[in-house]
GUMAR-613690 format. One record per residue (C-alpha): x, y, z; residue in three letters. Coordinates in nm, 3 decimals. Layout:
// GUMAR-613690
PT,X,Y,Z,type
PT,X,Y,Z,ALA
...
***
This chain:
// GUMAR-613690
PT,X,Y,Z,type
PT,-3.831,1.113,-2.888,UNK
PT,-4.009,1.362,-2.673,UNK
PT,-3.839,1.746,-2.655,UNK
PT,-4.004,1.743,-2.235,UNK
PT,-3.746,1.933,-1.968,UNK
PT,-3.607,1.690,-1.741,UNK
PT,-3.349,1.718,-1.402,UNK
PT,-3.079,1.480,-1.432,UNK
PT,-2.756,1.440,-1.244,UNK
PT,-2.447,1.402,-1.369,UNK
PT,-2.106,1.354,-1.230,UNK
PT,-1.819,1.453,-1.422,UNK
PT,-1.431,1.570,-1.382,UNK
PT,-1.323,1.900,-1.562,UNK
PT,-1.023,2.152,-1.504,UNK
PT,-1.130,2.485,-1.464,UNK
PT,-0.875,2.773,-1.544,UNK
PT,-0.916,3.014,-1.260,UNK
PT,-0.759,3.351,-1.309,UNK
PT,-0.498,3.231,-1.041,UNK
PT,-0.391,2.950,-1.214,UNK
PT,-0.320,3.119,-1.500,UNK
PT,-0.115,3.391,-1.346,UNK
PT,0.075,3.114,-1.181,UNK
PT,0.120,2.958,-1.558,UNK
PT,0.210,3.300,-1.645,UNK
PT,0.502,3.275,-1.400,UNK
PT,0.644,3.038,-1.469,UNK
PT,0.753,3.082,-1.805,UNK
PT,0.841,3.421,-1.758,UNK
PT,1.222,3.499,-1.773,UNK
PT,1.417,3.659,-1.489,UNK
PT,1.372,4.004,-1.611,UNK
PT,1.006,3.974,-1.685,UNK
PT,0.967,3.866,-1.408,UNK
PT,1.122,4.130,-1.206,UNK
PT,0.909,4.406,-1.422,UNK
PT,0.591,4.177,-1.345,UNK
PT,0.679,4.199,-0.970,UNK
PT,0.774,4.581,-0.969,UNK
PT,0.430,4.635,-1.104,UNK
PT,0.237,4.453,-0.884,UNK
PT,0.472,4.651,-0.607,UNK
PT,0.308,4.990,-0.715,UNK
PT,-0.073,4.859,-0.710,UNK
PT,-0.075,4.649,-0.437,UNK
PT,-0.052,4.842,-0.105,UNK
PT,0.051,4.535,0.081,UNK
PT,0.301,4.431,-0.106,UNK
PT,0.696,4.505,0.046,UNK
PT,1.042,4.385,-0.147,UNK
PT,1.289,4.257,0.075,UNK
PT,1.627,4.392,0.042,UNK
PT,1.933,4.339,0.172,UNK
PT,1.993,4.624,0.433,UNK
PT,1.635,4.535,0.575,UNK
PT,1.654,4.168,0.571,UNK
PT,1.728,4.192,0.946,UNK
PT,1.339,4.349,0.958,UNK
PT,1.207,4.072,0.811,UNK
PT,1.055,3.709,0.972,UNK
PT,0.835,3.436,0.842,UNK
PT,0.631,3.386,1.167,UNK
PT,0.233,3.283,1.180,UNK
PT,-0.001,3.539,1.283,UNK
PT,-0.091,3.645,1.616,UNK
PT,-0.369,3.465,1.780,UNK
PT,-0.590,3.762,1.833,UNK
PT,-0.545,3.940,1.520,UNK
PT,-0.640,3.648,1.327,UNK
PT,-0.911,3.570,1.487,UNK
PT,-1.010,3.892,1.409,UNK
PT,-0.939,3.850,1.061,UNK
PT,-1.034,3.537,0.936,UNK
PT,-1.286,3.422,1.166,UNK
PT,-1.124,3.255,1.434,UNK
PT,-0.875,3.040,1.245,UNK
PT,-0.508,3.133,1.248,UNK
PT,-0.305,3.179,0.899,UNK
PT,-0.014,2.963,0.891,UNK
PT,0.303,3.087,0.666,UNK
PT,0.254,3.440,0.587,UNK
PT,0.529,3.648,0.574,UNK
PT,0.525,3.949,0.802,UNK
PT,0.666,4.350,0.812,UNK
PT,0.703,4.471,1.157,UNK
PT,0.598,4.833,1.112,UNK
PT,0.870,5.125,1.269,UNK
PT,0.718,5.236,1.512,UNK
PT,0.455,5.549,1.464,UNK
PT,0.606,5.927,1.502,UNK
PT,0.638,6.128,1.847,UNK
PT,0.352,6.367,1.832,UNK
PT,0.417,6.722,1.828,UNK
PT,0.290,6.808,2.188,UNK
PT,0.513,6.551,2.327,UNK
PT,0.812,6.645,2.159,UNK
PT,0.767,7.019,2.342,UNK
PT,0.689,6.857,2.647,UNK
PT,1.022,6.614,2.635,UNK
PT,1.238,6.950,2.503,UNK
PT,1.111,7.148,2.744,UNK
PT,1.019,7.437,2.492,UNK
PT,0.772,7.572,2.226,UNK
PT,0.837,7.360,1.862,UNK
PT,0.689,7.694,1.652,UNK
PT,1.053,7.840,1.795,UNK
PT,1.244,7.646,1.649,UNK
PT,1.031,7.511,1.338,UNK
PT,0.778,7.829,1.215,UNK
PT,0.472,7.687,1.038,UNK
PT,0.416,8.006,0.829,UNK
PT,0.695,8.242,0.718,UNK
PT,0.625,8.614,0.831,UNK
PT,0.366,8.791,0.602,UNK
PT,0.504,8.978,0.317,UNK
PT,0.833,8.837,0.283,UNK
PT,0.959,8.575,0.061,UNK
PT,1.031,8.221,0.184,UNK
PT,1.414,8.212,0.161,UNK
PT,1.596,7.825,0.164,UNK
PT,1.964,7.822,0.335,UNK
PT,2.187,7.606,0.140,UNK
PT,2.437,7.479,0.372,UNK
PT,2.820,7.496,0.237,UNK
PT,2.976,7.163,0.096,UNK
PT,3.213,6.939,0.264,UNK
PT,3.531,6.925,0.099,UNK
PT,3.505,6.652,-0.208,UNK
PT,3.113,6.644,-0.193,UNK
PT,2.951,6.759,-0.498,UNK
PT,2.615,6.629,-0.451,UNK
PT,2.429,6.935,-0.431,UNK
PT,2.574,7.107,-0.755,UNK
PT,2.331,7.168,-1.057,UNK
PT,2.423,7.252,-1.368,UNK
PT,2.677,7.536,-1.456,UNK
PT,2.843,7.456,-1.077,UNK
PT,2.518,7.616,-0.929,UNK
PT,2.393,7.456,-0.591,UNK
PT,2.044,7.300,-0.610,UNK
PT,1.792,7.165,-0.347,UNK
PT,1.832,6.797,-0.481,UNK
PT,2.154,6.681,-0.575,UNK
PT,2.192,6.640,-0.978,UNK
PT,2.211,6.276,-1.127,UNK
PT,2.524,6.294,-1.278,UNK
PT,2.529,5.965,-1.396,UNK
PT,2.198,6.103,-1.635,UNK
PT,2.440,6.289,-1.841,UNK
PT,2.730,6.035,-1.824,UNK
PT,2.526,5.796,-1.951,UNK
PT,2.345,5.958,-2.218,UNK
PT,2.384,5.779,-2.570,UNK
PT,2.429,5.932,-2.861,UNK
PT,2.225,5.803,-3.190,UNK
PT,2.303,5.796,-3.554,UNK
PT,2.009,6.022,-3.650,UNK
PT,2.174,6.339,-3.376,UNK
PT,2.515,6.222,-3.471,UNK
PT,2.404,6.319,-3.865,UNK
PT,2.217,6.608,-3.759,UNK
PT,2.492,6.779,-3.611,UNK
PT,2.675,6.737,-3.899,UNK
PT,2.369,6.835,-4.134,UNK
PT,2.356,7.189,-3.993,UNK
PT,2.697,7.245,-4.065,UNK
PT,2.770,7.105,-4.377,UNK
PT,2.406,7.223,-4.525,UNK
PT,2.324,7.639,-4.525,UNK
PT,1.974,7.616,-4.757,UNK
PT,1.677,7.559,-4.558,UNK
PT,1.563,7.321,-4.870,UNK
PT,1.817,7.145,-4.899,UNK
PT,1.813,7.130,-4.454,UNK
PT,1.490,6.961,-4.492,UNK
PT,1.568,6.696,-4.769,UNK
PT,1.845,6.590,-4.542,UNK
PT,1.692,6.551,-4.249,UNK
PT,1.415,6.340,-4.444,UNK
PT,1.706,6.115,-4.559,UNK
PT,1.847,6.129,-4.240,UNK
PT,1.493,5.969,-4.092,UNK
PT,1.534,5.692,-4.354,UNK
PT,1.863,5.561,-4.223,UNK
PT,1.816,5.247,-4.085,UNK
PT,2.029,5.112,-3.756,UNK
PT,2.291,4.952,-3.983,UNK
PT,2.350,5.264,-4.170,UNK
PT,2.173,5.237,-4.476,UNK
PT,1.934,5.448,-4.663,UNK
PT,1.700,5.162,-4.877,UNK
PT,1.415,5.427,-4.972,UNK
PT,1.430,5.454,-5.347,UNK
PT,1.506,5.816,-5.455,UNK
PT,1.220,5.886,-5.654,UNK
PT,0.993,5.777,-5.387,UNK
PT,1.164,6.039,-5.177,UNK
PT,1.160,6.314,-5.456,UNK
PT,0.792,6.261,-5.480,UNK
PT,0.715,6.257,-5.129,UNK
PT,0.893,6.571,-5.051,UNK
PT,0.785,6.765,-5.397,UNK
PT,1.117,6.791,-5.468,UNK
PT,1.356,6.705,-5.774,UNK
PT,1.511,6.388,-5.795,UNK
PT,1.841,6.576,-5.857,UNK
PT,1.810,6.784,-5.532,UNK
PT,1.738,6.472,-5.330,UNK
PT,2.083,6.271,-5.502,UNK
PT,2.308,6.645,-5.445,UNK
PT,2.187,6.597,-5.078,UNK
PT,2.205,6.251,-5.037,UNK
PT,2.576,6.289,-5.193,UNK
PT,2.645,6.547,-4.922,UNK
PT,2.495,6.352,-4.650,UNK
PT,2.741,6.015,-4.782,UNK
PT,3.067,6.193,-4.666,UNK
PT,2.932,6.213,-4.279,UNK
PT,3.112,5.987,-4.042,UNK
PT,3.108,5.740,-3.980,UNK
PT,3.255,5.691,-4.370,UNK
PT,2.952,5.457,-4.543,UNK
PT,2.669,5.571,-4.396,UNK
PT,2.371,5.623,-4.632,UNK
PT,2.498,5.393,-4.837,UNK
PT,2.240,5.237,-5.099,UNK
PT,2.377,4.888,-5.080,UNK
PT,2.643,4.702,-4.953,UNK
PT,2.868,4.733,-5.284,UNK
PT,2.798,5.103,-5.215,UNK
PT,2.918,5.107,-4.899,UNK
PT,3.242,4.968,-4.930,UNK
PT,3.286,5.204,-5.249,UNK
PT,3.212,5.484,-5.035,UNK
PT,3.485,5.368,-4.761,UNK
PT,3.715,5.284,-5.064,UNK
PT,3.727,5.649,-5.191,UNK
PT,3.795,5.770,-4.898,UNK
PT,4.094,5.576,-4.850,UNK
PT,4.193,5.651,-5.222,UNK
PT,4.183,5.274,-5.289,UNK
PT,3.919,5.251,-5.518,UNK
PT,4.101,5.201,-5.834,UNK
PT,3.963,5.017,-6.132,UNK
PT,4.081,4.635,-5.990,UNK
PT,3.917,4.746,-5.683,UNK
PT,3.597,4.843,-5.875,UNK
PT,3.571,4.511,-6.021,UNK
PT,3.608,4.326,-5.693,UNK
PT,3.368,4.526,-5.509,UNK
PT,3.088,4.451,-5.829,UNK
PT,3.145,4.069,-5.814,UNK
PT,3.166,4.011,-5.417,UNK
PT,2.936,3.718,-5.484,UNK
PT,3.232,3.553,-5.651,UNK
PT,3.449,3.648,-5.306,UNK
PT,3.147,3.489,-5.085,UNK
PT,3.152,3.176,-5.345,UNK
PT,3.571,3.176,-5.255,UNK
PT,3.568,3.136,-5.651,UNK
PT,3.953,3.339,-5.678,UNK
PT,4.025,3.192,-6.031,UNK
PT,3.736,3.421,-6.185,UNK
PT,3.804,3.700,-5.954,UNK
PT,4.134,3.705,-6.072,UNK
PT,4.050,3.695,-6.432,UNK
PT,3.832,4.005,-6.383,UNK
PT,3.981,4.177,-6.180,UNK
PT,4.340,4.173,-6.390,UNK
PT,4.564,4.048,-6.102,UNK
PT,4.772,3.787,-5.961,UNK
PT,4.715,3.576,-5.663,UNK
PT,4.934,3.821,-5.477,UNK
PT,4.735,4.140,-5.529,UNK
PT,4.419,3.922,-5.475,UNK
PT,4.526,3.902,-5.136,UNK
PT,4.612,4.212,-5.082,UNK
PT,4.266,4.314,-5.196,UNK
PT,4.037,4.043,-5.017,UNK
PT,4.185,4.193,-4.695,UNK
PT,4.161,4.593,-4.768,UNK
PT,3.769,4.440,-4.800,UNK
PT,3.800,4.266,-4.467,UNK
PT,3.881,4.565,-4.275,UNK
PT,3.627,4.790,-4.428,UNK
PT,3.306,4.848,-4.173,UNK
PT,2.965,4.641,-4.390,UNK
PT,2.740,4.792,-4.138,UNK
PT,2.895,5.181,-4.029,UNK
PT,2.534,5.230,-3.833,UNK
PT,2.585,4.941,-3.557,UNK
PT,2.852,5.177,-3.399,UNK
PT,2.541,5.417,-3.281,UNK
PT,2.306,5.147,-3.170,UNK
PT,2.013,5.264,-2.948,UNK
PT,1.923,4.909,-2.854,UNK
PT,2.087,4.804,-2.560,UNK
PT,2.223,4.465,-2.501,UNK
PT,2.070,4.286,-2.220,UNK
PT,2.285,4.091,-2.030,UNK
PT,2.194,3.700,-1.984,UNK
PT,2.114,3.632,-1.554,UNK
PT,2.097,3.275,-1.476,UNK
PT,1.845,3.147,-1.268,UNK
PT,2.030,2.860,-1.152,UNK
PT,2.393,2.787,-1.101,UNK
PT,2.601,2.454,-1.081,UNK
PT,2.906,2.367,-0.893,UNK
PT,3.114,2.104,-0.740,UNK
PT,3.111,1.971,-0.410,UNK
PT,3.405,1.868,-0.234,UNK
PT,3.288,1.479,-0.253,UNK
PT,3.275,1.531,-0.657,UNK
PT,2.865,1.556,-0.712,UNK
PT,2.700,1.851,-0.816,UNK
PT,2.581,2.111,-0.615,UNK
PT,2.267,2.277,-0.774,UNK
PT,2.103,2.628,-0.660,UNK
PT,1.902,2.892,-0.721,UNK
PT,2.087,3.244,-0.829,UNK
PT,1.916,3.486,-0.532,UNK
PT,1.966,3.779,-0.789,UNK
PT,1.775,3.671,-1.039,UNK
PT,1.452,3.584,-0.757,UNK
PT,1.253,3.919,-0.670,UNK
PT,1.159,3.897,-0.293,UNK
PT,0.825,4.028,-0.155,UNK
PT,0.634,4.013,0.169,UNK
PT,0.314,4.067,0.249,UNK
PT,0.276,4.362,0.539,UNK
PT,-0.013,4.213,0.770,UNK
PT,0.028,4.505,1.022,UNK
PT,-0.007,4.759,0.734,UNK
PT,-0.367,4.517,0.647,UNK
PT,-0.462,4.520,1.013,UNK
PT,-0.437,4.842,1.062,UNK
PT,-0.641,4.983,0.766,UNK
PT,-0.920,4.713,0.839,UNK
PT,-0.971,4.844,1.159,UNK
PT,-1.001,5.250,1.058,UNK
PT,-1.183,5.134,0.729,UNK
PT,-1.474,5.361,0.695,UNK
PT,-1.698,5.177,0.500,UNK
PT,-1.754,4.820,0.335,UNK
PT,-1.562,4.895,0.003,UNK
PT,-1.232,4.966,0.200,UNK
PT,-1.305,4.621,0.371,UNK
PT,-1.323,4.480,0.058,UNK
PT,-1.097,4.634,-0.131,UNK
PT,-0.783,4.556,0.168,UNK
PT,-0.944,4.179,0.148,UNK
PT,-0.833,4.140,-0.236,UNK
PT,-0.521,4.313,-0.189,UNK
PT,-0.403,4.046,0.087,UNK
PT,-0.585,3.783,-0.138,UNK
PT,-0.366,3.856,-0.447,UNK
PT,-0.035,3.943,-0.196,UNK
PT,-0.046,3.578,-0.047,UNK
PT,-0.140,3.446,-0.401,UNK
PT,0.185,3.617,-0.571,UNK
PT,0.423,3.519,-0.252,UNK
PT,0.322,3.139,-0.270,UNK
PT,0.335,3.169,-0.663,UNK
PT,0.693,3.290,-0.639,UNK
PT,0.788,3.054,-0.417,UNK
PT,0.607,2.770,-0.618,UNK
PT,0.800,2.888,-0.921,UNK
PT,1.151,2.868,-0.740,UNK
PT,1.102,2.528,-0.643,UNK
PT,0.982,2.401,-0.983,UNK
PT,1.246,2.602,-1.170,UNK
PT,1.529,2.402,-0.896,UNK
PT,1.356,1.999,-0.891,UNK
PT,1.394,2.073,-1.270,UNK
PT,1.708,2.200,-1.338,UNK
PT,1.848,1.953,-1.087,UNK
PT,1.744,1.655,-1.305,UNK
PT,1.897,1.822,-1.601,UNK
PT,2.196,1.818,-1.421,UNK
PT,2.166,1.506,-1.335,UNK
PT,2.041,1.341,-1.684,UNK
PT,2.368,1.564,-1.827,UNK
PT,2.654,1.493,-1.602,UNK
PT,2.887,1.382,-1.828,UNK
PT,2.815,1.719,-2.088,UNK
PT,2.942,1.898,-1.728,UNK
PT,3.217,1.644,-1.662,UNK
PT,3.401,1.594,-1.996,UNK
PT,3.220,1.804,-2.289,UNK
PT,2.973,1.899,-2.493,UNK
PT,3.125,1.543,-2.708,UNK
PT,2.923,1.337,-2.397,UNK
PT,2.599,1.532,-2.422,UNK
PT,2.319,1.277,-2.404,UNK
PT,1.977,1.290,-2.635,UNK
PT,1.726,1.435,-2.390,UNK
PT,1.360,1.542,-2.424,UNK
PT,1.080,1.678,-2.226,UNK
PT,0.911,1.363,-2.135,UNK
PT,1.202,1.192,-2.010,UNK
PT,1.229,1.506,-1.720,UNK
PT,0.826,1.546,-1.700,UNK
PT,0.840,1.102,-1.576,UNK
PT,1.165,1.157,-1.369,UNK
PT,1.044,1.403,-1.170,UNK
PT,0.665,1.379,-1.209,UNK
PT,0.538,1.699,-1.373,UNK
PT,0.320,1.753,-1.749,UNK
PT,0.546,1.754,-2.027,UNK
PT,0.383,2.133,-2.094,UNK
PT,0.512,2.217,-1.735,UNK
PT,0.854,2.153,-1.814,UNK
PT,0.869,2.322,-2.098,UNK
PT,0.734,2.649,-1.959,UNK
PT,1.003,2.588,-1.683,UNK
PT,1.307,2.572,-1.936,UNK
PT,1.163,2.866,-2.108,UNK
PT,1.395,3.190,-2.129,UNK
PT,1.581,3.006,-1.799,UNK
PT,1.976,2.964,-1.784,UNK
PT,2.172,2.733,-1.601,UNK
PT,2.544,2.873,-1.533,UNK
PT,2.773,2.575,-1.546,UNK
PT,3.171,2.598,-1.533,UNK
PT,3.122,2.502,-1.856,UNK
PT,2.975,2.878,-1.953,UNK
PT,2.603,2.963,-1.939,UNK
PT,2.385,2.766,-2.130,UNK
PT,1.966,2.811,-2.203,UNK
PT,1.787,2.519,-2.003,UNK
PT,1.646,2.421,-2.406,UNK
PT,2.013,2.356,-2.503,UNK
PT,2.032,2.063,-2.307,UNK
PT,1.738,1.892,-2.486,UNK
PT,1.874,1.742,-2.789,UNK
PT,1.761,1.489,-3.068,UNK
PT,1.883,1.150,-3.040,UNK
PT,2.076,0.949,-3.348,UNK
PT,2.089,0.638,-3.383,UNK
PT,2.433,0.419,-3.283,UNK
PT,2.505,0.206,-3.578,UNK
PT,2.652,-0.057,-3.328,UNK
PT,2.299,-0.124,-3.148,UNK
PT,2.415,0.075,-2.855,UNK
PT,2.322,0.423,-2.686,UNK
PT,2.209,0.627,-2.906,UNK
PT,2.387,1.013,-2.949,UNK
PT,2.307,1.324,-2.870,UNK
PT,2.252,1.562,-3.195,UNK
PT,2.462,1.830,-3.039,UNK
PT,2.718,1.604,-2.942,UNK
PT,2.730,1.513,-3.336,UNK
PT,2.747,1.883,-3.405,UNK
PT,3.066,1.900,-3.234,UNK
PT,3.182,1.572,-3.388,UNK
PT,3.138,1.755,-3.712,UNK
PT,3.283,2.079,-3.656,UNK
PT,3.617,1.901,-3.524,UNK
PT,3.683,1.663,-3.815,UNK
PT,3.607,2.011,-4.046,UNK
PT,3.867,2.193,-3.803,UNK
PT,4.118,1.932,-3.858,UNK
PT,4.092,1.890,-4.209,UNK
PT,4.412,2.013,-4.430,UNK
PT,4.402,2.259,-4.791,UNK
PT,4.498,1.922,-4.970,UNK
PT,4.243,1.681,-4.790,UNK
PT,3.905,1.831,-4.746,UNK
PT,3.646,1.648,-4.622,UNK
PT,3.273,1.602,-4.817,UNK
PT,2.968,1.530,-4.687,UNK
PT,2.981,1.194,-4.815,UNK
PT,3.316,1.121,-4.621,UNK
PT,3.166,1.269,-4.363,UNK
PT,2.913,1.047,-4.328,UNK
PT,3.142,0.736,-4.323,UNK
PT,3.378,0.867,-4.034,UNK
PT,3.099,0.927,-3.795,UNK
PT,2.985,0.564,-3.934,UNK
PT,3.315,0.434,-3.857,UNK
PT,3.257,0.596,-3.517,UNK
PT,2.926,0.432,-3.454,UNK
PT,2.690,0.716,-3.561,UNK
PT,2.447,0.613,-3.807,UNK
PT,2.342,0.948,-3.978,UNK
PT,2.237,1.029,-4.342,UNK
PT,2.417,1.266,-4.539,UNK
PT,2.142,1.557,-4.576,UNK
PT,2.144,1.559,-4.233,UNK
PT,2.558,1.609,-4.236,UNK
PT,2.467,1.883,-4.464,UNK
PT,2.175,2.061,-4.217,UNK
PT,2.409,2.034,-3.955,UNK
PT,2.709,2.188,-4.159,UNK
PT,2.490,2.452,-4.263,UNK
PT,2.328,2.506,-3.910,UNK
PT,2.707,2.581,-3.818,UNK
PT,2.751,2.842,-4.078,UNK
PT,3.018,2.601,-4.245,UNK
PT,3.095,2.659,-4.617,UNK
PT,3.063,2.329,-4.868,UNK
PT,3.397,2.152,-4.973,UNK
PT,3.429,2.347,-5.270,UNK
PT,3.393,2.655,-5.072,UNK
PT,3.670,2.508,-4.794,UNK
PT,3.900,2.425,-5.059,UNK
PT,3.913,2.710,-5.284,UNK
PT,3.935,2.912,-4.936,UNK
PT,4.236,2.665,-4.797,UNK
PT,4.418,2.724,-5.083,UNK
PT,4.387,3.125,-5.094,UNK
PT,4.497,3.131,-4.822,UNK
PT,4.844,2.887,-4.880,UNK
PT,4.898,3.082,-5.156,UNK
PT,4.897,3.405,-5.049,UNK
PT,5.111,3.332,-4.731,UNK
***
């Protein structure tokens, strides 16, 4: 074998991931609002870039380039497709405004304010009912004040403590170990720092920090600070002056109460099934977490990107939600116009890119859209009778089965039902929740749907009675009466998945509940 360099030729077939391509990959598995935050981005650094709204949709047409200007721009050969801005037209100059008024413009518009004196504003009165120029304190300001800033303003648990901190608390010591303690809340309310942590940390003694932290656990909202959950509801107990000893007991042995095991609750607690009751429900309306009232996260709202309706013939109309799709167009005149004045090569250059990566994002979006619709409308399609009777006629669906029906990569689909929503009259459901595993039919035929078997579940539990509670093992033969051939662990992951106490649990809970009614 002789180590001699050679030229050889070889022809071969490989994918090459172009920056491009995996922007476009990028977008496609981005959800609505990502998306939107993506495009607002690439709004403030490309120069080219317009969003089409709805008062200026009358401005806007999809039209192919003049013949002149692109030949001008891309040698010759026309673009086909691009969306276009008409540019307003530019301002009147200044000389031709005097000449058109018939007078001098530094009359009625000085350039400099007379030397020596201080440049004054006019603030023009109000019209009745418009308070748009008021500032604070009723004042009138040059810009009108966002109202809606102060309106809006949340307030947290940590400022909500505070506040009540520099009342309740004089020493500047005992000031500071609060607000330390106060820091140390978490968003449910509760402090889960050990003490003498905290008393070493600050250099203080650990019975400063519990005098403080006892101060701090009589703030509203009542529970807050608490060191555990059994804490908390103490805390909310003694200030309702229920937290006699019966009480104590129940509130140290609320794993028996999650178990639904009343016979040893009772014993412990001294009482009948009566006062049982009575007490299980004082614990029901206490508050576990007192925090989640002064959340600083805020809820996003869910924004399909496609909806589903009805047509008048019975099928299934299927469309994209325009809300959720960011519009942008690319403003040739803008790129013409800065191409021509460019100074040098690196303006050229740098205006080239800029159109490059507008037309790339326009045709991404639009790419996106379309993919996002061809699947969605198979969905519907595989899953009309989920939309037509229930979530009981869901049928077992994957990603291949879309990917061959409409002739995309497995991998595409799934970045397409990614963080997408289809709203149905059904409710809005995640494109993933229509993708279920299939179980077998013990009768040979089609096989169900997993979520379908879910339901199945969740009604027979529904339906059971206090003296008839079902098992997992009885279960199991019902849905194999109904031709749904399942194993029992799997009854019990599915039970469990549904947050669906065992039958011990049920029953113990049935017949609580008959007895104390």
């Amino acid at each position: 074998m002789s180590l001699i360099p050679k030229l050889m030729l070889r022809q071969s077939q490989s994918l090459v991931m172009t920056p491009q391509l995996m922007q476009a990959i990028k977008l496609l598995q981005l959800s609505s609002l990502d998306l939107a935050a993506y495009v607002d981005k690439e709004l403030e650094q490309n120069p080219l870039l317009e969003r089409l709204d709805g008062p200026d949709a009358h401005r806007i047409e999809t039209s192919e380039r003049p013949a002149s200007e692109a030949a001008e721009h891309n040698g010759g050969e026309a673009a086909e497709g691009v969306e276009r801005w008409d540019a307003a037209p530019p301002p009147e100059s200044r000389s031709n405004i005097e000449d058109r008024l018939d007078t001098d413009f530094g009359n009625v518009f000085p350039d400099d304010p007379p030397q020596g004196a201080e440049s004054v504003k006019p603030v023009a009165s109000p019209e009745p009912g418009d308070w748009s120029g008021l500032g604070v304190g009723g004042a009138f300001s040059g810009e009108g004040a966002d109202l809606e800033a102060y309106v809006s303003e949340r307030l947290t648990l940590a400022d909500h403590l505070e506040r009540q901190l520099s009342l309740a608390v004089t020493d500047p010591t005992d000031r500071m170990i609060g607000s330390y303690l106060i820091d140390m809340v978490d968003a449910g309310g509760y402090l889960r720092e050990p003490m003498e942590m905290v008393a070493e940390r600050l250099g203080a003694s650990l019975a400063d920090v519990e005098r403080v932290l006892s101060v701090i656990q009589t703030f509203e909202p009542t529970g807050v600070a608490a060191r555990s959950l059994q804490d908390c509801l103490a805390i909310q107990l003694r200030e309702r002056d229920r937290f006699d000893p019966a009480m104590q007991a129940l509130v140290e042995n609320l794993e028996l109460a999650a178990r639904r095991d009343f016979a040893a609750l009772k014993r412990i607690c001294g009482v009948d099934d009566d006062d049982l009751a009575d007490m299980l429900a004082e614990i029901r309306r206490l508050d576990p977490k007192p925090g989640h009232a002064f959340g600083s996260e805020i809820v996003q709202p869910v924004v399909p990107d496609v909806s589903v309706r009805t047509a008048s013939d019975g099928s299934w109309i299927v469309e994209l939600v325009a809300d959720s799709l960011p519009r942008v167009l690319v403003n040739q005149s803008y790129y013409a116009k800065v191409v021509r004045t460019a100074k040098n090569e690196t303006e050229k250059t740098f205006m080239t890119e800029c159109l490059q990566t507008a037309n790339w994002l326009t045709r991404s979006l639009e790419q996106r859209a379309r993919t996002i619709l061809k699947v969605a409308t198979e969905i519907v399609r595989q899953q009309d009778g989920f939309l037509t009777h229930g979530v009981a006629h869901l049928r077992p669906l994957n990603l291949r089965m879309i990917a061959d029906a409409i002739g995309m990569h497995e991998s595409t689909v799934s970045r397409v039902t990614a963080n997408k929503y289809l709203a149905t009259p059904r409710g809005v459901f995640e494109l993933k929740y229509f993708f279920t595993a299939a179980i077998a039919n013990s009768g040979g035929g089609d096989a169900h749907s997993a979520e379908a078997v879910r339901h199945r579940i969740r009604t027979m539990i529904d339906a059971e009675s206090a003296d008839d509670v079902l098992s997992d093992d009885t279960i199991v033969k019902l849905l194999l009466d109904g031709g749904v051939e399942i194993a029992r662990r799997t009854v019990a992951k599915y039970r469990e998945s549904l947050r669906i106490p065992s039958s011990v649990q049920r029953r113990r809970e049935k017949k609580g509940a008959a007895a104390g009614s």
